[in-house]
C-alpha positions in Angstrom: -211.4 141.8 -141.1 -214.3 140.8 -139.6 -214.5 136.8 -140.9 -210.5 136.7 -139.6 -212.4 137.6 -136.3 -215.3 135.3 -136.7 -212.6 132.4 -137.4 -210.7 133.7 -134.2 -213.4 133.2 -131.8 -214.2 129.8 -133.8 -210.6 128.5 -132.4 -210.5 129.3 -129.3 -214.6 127.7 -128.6 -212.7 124.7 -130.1 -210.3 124.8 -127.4 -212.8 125.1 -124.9 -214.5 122.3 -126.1 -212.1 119.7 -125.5 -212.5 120.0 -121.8 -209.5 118.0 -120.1 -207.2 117.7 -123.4 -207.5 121.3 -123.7 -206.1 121.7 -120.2 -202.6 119.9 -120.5 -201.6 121.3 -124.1 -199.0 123.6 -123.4 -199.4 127.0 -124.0 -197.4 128.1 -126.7 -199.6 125.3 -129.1 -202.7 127.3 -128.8 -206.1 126.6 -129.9 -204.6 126.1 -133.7 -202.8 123.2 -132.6 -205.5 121.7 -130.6 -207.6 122.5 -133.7 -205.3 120.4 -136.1 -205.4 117.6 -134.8 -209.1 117.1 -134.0 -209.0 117.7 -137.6 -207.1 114.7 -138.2 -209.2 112.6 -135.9 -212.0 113.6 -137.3 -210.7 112.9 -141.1 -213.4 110.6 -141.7 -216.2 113.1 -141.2 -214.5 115.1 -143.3 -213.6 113.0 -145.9 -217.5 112.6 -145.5 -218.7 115.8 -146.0 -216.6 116.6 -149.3 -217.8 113.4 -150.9 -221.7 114.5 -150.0 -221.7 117.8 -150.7 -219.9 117.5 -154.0 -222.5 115.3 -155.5 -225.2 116.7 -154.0 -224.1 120.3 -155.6 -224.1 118.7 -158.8 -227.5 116.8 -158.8 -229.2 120.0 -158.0 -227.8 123.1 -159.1 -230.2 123.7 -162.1 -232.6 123.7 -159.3 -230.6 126.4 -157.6 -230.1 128.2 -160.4 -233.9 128.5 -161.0 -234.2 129.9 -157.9 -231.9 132.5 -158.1 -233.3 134.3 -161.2 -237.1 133.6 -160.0 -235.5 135.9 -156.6 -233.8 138.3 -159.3 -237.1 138.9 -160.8 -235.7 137.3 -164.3 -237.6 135.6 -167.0 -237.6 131.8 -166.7 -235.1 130.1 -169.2 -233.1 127.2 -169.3 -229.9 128.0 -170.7 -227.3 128.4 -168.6 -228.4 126.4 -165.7 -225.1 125.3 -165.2 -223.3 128.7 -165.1 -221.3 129.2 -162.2 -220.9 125.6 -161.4 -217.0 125.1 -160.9 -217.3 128.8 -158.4 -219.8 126.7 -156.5 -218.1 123.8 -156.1 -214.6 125.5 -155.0 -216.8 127.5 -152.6 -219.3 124.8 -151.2 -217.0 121.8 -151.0 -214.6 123.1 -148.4 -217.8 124.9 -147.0 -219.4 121.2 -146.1 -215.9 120.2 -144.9 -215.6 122.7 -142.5 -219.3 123.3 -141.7 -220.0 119.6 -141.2 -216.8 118.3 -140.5 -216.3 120.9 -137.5 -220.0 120.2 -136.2 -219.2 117.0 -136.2 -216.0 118.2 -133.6 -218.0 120.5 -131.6 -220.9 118.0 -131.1 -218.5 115.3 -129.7 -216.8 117.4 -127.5 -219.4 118.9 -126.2 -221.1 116.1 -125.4 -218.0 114.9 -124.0 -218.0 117.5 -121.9 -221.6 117.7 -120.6 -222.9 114.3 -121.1 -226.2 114.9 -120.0 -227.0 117.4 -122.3 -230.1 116.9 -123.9 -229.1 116.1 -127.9 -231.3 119.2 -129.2 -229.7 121.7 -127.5 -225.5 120.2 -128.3 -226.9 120.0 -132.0 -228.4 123.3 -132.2 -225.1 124.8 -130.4 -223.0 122.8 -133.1 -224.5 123.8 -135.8 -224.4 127.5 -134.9 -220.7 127.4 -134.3 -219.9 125.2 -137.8 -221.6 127.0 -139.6 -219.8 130.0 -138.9 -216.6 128.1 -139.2 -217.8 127.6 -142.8 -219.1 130.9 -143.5 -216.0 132.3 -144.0 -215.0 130.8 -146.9 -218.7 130.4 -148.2 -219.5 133.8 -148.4 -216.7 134.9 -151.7 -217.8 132.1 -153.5 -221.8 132.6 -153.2 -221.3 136.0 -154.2 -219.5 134.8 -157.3 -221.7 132.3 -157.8 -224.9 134.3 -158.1 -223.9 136.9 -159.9 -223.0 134.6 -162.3 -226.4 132.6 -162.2 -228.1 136.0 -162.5 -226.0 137.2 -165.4 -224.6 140.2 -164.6 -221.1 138.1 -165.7 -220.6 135.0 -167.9 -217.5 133.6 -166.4 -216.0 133.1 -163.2 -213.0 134.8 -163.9 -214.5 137.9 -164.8 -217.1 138.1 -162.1 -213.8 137.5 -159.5 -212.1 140.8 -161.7 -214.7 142.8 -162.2 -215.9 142.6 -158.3 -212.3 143.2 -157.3 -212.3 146.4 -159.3 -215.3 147.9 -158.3 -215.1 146.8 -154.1 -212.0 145.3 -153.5 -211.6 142.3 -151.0 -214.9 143.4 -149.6 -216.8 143.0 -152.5 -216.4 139.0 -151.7 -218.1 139.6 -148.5 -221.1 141.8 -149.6 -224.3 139.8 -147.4 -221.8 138.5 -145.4 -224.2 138.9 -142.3 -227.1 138.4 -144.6 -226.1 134.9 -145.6 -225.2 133.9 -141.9 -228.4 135.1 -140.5 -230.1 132.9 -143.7 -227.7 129.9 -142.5 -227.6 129.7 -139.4 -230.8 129.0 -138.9 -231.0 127.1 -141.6 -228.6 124.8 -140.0 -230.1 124.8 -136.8 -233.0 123.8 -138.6 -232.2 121.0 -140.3 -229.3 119.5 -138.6 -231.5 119.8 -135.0 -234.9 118.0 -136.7 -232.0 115.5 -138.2 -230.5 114.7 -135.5 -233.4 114.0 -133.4 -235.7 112.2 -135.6 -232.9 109.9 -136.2 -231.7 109.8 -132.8 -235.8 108.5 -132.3 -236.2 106.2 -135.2 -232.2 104.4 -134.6 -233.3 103.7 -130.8 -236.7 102.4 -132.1 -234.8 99.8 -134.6 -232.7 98.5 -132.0 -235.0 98.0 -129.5 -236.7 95.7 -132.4 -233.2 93.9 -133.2 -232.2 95.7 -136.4 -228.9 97.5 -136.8 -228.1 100.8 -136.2 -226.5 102.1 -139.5 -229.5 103.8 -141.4 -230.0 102.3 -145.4 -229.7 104.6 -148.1 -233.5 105.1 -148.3 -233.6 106.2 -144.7 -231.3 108.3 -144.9 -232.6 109.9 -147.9 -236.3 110.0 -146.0 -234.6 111.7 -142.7 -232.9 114.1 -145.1 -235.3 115.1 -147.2 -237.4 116.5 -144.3 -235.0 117.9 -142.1 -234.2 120.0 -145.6 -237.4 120.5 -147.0 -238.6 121.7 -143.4 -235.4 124.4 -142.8 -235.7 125.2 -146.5 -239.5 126.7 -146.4 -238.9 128.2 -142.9 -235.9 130.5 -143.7 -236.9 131.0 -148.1 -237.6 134.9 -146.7 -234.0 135.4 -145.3 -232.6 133.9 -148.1 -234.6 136.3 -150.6 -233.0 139.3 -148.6 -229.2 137.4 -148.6 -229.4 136.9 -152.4 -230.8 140.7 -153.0 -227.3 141.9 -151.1 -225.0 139.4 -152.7 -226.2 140.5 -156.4 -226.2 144.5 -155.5 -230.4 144.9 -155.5 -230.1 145.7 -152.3 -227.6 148.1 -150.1 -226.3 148.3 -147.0 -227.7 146.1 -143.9 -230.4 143.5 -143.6 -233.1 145.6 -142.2 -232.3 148.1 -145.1 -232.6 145.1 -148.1 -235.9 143.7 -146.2 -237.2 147.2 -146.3 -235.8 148.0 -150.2 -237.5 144.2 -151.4 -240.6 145.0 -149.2 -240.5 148.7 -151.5 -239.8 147.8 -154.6 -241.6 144.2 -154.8 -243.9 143.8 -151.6 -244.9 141.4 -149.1 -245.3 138.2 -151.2 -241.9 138.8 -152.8 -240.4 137.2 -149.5 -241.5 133.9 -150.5 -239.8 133.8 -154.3 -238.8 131.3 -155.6 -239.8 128.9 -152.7 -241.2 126.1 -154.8 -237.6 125.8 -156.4 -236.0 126.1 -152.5 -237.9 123.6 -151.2 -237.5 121.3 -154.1 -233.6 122.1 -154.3 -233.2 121.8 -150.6 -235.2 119.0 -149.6 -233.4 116.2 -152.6 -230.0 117.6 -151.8 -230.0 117.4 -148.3 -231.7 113.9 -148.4 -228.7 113.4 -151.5 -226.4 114.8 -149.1 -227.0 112.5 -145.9 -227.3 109.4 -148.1 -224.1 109.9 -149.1 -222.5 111.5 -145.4 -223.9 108.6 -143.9 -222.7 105.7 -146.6 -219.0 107.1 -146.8 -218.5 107.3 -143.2 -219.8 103.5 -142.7 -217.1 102.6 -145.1 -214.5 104.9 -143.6 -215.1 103.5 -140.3 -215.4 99.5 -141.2 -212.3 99.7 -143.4 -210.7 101.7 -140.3 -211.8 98.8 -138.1 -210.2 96.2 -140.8 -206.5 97.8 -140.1 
């Protein structure tokens, strides 16, 4: 299948990666090996990223669900804006794990590798390459997930059976494509205007004397930008990946752009943007507060032992 592929390709640019390391594994260990225990050198930006994303998936998903039935073309109502919740949290909690727990990985390594790489382009290159680590096990539970939100099942259990019935395994990867060409961007996006503008603003506090280690409230500011920025930019792309997951649309991504661009025009591109942008920019600046907060702690009680 083609995310068994994806994950393939994933592996071995991990093993590339770690330069030197890479070079005196022996050859029957394989990428999977060298990919197991960056894993468990890296368990503190993992630990990390399952903290962050799990309450920032909580805080907001009201939000999210707003925005789903505003894409779906549904009348506005309240109840149920919880629906679909557990789905998203088995789906987006090992999603931040891998996405942001392997960016982490690439990011060091290649900056290991080429150290004087310019930080835009080893973050942009990151993020492209965790986020397609994470897509593969994002993609089954959005699909879930929004046809949930948008009603066409109540529970999680039945959306799972009734999907499996009508399209098999493949059903769970409906706007597979759609929701990487949505993400990755996205992720580009917001973890390249992160990265910099805290790369800038942590060089300017120490030149004045101040530590390093951003406060909560920084955090949160940096955040909420880098999200509410990658959030407007790519609300058309996600209108087409949410008309594919919840069967509006058929077949490719230039075949949903031109069926929403049919059916609902030019402006229906930008629907529900106002919830996007408000769901996006307090969960990412939720999500980095808490990223940044948990891995300080990680590390100083590492440093205790």
């Amino acid at each position: 299948m083609i995310h068994a592929r994806v994950l393939l390709v994933l592996l071995l640019a991990l093993g590339y990666c770690n330069g030197k390391a890479a070079d005196v594994v022996k050859p029957k260990t394989g990428p999977i090996s060298s990919f197991t225990s960056l894993i468990r050198a890296n368990a503190h930006h993992l630990l990390a990223a399952a903290s962050a994303r799990a309450t920032s998936i909580t805080l907001m998903y009201p939000v999210d669900t707003i925005k789903t039935r505003l894409q779906m073309s549904q009348p506005l109502a309240l109840k149920g804006l919880f629906s679909g919740l557990t789905s998203s949290l088995i789906g987006q909690v090992p999603y931040g794990v891998l996405t942001f727990g392997s960016y982490e990985i690439y990011k060091q390594k290649i900056t290991d590798k080429f150290p004087n790489l310019p930080i835009l382009p080893a973050t942009c290159v990151s993020a492209v390459l965790g986020d397609l680590t994470g897509s593969v096990w994002l993609c089954p539970s959005e699909v879930i997930k929004q046809n949930i939100q948008g009603g066409n099942f109540k529970t999680t259990r039945s959306a799972v059976v009734n999907i499996l019935k009508k399209d098999g395994l493949t059903g769970f990867y409906r706007g597979y494509f759609g929701g990487v060409v949505r993400d990755v961007p996205f992720r580009v996006l917001s973890l390249g205007s992160y990265e910099v503008v805290k790369k800038r603003y942590v060089d300017m506090k120490e030149r004045s004397g101040k530590p390093a280690d951003l406060t909560s409230g920084e955090a949160a500011l940096l955040g909420a930008f880098a999200g509410s920025f990658s959030a407007l930019t790519t609300t058309p792309l996600d209108k087409m990946k949410t008309s594919l997951m919840t069967g509006q649309s058929q077949g490719s991504y230039l075949e949903a752009c031109r069926t929403v661009m049919e059916r609902e025009g030019l402006g229906a591109f930008f629907q529900g943007v106002v919830p996007r942008v408000g769901l996006i920019g307090p969960s990412v600046a939720i999500f980095f507060v808490v990223y940044e907060k948990t891995k300080q702690v990680i590390l100083r009680e590492q440093g205790k032992k």
